[in-house]
N, CA, C and O atoms as a GROMACS GRO file, in nm:
protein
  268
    1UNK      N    1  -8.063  -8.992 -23.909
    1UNK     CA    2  -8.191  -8.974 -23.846
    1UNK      C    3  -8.228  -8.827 -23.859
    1UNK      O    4  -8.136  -8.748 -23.836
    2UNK      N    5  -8.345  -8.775 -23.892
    2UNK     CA    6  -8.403  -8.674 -23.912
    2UNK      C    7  -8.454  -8.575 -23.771
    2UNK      O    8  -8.502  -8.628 -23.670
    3UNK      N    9  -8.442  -8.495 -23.779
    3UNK     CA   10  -8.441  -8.435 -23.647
    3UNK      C   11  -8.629  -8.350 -23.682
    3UNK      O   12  -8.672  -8.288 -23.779
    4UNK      N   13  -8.700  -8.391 -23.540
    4UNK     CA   14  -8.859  -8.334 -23.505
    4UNK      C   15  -8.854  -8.205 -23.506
    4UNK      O   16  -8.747  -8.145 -23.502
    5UNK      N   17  -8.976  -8.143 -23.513
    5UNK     CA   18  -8.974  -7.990 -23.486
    5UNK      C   19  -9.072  -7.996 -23.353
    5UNK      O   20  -9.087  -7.903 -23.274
    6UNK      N   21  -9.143  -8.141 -23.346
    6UNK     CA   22  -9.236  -8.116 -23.197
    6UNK      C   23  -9.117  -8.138 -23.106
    6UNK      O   24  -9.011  -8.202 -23.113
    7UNK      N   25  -9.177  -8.059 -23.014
    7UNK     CA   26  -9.106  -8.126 -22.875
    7UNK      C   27  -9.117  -8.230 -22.817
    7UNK      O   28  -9.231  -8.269 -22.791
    8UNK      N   29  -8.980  -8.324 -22.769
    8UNK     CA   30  -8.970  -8.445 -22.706
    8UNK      C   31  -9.109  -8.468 -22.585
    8UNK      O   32  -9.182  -8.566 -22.566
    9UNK      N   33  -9.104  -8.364 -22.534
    9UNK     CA   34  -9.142  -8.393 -22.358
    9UNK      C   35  -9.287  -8.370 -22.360
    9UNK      O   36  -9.358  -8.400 -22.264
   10UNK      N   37  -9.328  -8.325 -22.454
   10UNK     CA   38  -9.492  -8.358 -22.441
   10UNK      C   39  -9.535  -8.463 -22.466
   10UNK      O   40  -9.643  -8.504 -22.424
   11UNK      N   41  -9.432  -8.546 -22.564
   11UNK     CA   42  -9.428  -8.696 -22.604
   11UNK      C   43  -9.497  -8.815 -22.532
   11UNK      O   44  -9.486  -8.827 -22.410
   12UNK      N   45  -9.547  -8.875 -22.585
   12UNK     CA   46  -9.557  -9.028 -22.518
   12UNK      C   47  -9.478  -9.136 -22.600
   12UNK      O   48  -9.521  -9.190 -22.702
   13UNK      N   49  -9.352  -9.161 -22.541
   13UNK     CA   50  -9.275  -9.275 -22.591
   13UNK      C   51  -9.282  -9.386 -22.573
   13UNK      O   52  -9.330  -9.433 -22.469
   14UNK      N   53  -9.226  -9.473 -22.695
   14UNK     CA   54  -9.256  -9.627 -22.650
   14UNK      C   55  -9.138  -9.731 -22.697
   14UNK      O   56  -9.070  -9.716 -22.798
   15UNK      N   57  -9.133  -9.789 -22.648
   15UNK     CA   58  -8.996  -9.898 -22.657
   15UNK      C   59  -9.012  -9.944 -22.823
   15UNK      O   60  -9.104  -9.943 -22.905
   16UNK      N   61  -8.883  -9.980 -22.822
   16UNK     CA   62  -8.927 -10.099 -22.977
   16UNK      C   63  -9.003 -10.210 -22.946
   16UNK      O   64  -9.080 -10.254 -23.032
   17UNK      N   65  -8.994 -10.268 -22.823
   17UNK     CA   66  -9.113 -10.400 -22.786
   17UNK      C   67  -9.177 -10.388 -22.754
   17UNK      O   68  -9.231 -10.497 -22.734
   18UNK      N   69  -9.266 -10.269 -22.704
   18UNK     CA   70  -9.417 -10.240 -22.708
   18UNK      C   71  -9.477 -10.183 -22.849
   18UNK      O   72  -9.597 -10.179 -22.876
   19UNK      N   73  -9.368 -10.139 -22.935
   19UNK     CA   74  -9.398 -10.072 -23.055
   19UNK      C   75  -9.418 -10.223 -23.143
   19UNK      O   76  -9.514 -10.232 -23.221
   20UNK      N   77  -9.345 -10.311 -23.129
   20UNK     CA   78  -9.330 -10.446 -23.199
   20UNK      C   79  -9.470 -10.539 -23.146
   20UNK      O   80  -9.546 -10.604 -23.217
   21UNK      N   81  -9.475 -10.515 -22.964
   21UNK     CA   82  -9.639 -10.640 -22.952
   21UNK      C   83  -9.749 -10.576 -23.011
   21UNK      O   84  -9.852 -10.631 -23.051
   22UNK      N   85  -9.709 -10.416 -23.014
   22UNK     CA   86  -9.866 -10.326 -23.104
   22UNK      C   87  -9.893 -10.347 -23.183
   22UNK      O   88 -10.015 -10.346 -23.201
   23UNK      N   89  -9.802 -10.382 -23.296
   23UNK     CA   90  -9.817 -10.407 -23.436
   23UNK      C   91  -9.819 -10.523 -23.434
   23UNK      O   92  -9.900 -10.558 -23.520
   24UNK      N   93  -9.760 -10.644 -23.365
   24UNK     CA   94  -9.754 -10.753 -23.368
   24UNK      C   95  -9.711 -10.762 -23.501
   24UNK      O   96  -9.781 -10.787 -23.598
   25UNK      N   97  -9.550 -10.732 -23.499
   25UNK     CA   98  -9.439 -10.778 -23.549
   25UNK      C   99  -9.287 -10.782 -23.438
   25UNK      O  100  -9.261 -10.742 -23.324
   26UNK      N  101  -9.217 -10.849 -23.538
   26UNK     CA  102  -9.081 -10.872 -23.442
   26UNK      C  103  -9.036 -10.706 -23.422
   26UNK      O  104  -9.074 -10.601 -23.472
   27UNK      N  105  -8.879 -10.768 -23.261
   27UNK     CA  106  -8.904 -10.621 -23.282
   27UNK      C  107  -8.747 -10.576 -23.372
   27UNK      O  108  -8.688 -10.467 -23.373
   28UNK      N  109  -8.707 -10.719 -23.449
   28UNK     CA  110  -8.609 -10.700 -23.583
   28UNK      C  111  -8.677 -10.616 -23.684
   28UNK      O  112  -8.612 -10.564 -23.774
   29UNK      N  113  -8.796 -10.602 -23.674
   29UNK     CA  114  -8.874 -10.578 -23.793
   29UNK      C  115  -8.893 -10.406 -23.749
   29UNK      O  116  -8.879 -10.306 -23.819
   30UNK      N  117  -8.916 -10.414 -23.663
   30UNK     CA  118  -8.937 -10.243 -23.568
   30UNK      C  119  -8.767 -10.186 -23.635
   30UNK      O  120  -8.753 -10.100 -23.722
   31UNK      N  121  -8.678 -10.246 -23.581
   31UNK     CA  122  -8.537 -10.183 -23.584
   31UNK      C  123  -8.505 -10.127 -23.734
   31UNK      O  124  -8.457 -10.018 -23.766
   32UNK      N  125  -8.551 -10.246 -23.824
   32UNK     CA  126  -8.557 -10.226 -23.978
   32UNK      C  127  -8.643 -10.111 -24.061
   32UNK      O  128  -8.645 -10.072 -24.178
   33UNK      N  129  -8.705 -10.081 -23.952
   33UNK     CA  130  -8.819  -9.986 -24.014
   33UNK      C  131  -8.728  -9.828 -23.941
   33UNK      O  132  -8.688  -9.741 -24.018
   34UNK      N  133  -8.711  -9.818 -23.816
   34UNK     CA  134  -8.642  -9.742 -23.777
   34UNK      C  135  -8.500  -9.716 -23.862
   34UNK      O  136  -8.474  -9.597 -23.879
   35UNK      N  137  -8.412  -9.806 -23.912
   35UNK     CA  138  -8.293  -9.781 -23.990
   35UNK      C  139  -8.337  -9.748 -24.130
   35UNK      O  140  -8.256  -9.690 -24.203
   36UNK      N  141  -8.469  -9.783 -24.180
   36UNK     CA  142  -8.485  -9.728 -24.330
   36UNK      C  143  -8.495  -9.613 -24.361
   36UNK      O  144  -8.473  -9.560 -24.470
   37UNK      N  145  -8.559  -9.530 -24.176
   37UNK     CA  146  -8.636  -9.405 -24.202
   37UNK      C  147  -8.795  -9.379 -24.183
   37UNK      O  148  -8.859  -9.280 -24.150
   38UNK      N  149  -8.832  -9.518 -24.219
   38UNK     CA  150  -9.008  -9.503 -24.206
   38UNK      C  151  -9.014  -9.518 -24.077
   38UNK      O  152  -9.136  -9.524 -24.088
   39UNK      N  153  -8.997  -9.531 -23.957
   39UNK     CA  154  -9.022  -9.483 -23.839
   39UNK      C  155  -8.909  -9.405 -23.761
   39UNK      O  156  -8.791  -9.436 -23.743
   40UNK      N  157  -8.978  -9.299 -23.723
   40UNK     CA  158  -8.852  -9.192 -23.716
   40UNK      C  159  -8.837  -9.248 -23.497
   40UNK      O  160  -8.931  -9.291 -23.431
   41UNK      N  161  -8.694  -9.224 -23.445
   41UNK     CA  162  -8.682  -9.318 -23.354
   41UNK      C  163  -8.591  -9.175 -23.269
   41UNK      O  164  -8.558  -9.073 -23.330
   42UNK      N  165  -8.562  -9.200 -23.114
   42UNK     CA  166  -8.490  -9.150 -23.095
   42UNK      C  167  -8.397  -9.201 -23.000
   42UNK      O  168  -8.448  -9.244 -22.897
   43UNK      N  169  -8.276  -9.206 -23.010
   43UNK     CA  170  -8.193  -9.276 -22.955
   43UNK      C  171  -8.157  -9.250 -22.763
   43UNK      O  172  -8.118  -9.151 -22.701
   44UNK      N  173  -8.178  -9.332 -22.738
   44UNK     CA  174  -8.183  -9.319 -22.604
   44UNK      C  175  -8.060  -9.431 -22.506
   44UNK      O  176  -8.089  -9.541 -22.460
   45UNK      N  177  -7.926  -9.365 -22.495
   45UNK     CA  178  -7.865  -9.490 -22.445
   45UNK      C  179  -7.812  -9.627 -22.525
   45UNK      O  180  -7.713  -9.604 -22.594
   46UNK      N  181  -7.839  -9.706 -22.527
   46UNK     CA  182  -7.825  -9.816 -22.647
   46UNK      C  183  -7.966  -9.843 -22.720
   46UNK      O  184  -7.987  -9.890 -22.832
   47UNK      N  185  -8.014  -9.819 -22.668
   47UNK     CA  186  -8.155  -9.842 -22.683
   47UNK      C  187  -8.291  -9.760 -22.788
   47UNK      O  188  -8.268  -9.650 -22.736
   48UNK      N  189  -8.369  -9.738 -22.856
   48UNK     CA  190  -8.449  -9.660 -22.906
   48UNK      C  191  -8.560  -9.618 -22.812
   48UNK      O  192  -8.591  -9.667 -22.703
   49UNK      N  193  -8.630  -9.480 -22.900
   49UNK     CA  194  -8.778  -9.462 -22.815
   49UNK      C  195  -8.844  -9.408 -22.940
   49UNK      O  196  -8.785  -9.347 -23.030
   50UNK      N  197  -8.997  -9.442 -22.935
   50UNK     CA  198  -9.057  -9.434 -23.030
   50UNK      C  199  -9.174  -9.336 -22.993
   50UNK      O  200  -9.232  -9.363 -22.888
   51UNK      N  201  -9.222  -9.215 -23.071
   51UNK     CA  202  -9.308  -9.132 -23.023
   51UNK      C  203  -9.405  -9.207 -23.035
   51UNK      O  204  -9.402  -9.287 -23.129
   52UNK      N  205  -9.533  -9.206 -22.937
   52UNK     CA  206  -9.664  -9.282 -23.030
   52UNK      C  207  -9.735  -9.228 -23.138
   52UNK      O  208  -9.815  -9.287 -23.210
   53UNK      N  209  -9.692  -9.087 -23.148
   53UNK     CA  210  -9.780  -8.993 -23.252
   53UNK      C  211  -9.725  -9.075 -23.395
   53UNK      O  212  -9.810  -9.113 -23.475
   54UNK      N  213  -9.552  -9.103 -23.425
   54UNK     CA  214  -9.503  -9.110 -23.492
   54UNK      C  215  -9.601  -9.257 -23.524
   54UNK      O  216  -9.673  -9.236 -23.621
   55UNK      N  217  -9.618  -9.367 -23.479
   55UNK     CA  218  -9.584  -9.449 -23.480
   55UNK      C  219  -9.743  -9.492 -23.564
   55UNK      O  220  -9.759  -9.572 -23.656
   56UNK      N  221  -9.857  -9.397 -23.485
   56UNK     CA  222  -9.979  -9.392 -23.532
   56UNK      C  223  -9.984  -9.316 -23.682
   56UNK      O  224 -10.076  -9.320 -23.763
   57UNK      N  225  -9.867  -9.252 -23.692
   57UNK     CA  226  -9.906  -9.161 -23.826
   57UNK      C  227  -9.825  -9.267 -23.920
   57UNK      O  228  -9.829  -9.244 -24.041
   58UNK      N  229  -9.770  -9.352 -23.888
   58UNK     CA  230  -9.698  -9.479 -23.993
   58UNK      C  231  -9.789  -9.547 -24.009
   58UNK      O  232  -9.796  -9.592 -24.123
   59UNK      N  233  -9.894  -9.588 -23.918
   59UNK     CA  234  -9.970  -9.712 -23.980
   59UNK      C  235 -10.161  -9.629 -24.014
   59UNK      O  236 -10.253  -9.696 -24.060
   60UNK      N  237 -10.173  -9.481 -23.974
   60UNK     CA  238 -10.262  -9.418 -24.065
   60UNK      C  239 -10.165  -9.395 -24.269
   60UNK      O  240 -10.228  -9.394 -24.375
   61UNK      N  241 -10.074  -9.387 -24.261
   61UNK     CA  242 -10.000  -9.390 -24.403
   61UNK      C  243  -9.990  -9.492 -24.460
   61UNK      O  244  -9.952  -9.482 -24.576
   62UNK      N  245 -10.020  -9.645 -24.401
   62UNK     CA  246 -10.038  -9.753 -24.469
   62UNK      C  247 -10.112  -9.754 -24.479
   62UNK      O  248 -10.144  -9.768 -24.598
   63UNK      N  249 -10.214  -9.743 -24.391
   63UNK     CA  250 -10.408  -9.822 -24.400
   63UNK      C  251 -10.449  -9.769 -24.513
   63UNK      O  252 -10.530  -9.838 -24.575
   64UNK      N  253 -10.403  -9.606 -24.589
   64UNK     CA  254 -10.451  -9.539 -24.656
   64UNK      C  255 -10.423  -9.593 -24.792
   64UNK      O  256 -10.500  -9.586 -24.888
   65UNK      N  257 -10.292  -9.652 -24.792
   65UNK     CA  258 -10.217  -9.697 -24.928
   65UNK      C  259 -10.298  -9.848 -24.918
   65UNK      O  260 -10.336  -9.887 -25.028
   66UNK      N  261 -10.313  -9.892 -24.862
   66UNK     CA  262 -10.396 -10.021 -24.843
   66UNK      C  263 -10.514 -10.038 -24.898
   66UNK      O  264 -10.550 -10.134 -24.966
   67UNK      N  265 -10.581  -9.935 -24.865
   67UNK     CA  266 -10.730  -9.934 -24.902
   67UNK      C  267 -10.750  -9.862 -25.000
   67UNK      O  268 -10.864  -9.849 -25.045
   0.00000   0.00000   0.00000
């Protein structure tokens, strides 16, 4: 996992299952994207947290390749 240069705590974080009903995908599919690298994650406990900045700048990087 790649380490941020923003700071955590100004952050707005989000679970893998609010990150998964947003996109409305599974949230196997969230975890898979987090282990490839294309969503950068931070480990929290057993658990992940997902910046929302990050999460919005993944699917402004698709829409773009999309269209």
């Amino acid at each position: 996992m790649r380490a941020l240069s923003v700071p955590y705590t100004k952050s707005q974080f989000l679970t893998v299952a609010e990150v998964a009903r947003a996109l409305r995908i599974s949230n196997m599919t969230v975890y898979r994207l987090i282990s490839s690298g294309q969503l950068p994650a931070v480990r929290v406990g057993k658990s992940y947290r997902l910046r929302e900045e990050d999460v919005d700048r993944y699917l402004a990087e698709r829409f773009t390749e999309a269209g």
